[in-house]
C-alpha positions, 0 to 999 in steps of 0.5 A: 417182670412182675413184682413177686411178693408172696403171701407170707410176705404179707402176713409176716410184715403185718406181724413186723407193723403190729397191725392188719394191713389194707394191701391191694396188689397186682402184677407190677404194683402194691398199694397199702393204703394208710387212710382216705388222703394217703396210701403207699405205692410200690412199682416196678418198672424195667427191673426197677423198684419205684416207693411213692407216697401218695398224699391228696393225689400227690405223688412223692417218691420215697426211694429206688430199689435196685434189687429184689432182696433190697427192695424187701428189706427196705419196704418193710423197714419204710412201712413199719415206720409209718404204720407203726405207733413208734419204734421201741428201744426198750433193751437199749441200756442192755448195750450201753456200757457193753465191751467185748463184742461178743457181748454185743452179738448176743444182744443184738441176736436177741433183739435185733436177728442176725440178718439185719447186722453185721459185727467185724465182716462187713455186709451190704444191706445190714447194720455194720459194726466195726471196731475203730481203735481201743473202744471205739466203733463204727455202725452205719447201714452198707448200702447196696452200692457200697456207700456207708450211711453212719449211725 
């Protein structure tokens, strides 16, 4: 098995970053090099996806992706976070105060898209929000293994 990341899955996280990226890929591994001391890696060893760091030719493991689907989302999310200047939460006071959740499903389509959260139905590998009495709520990410990480 090979890891199987096309093109467009390159051009789209460059959009996703905000900037070009220095992408060197072959059959079982992608490198995005950060600069001359520290460079990421992804392998995929017996169906299993391995994220490294490597600093000064340390190797540091990120994380272990289980699946295909899991390991897309998660990549992107992990390589935006390093190459990215910061995150934005313009918008954020857009939600703060809101009550009904169908409120909070347009706001979160708007700046978020419904594949990465759900409201009221809850869903591995996306931000889950759901209601926990009178005003009151859970968000936390459903991993791919059933286990909750609250926000």
């Amino acid at each position: 098995m090979s890891i199987n990341l096309k093109k467009v899955y390159f051009k789209k996280l460059e959009e996703y970053v905000g900037k070009k990226l220095n992408i060197v890929s072959n059959e079982n591994e992608i490198t995005i090099i950060y600069d001359v001391e520290t460079s990421y890696v992804l392998q995929e060893e017996k169906e299993i996806f391995y994220f490294y760091c490597i600093q000064r030719n340390e190797r540091i493991k990120i994380a272990e992706y289980y699946s295909e689907k899991e390991m897309e989302t998660n990549f992107a999310i992990a390589i935006k976070g390093f190459f990215s200047e910061g995150i934005d939460y313009s918008g954020l006071e857009k939600i703060e105060g809101v009550v009904k959740l169908s409120d909070v499903n347009e706001i979160m389509k708007l700046h978020i898209g419904e594949s990465y959260y759900s409201i009221m139905n809850p869903q591995k590998l996306k931000i889950n929000l759901e209601e926990k009495g009178s005003n009151k709520y859970n968000i936390y990410l459903l991993g791919p293994n059933g286990e909750c990480e609250y926000i």
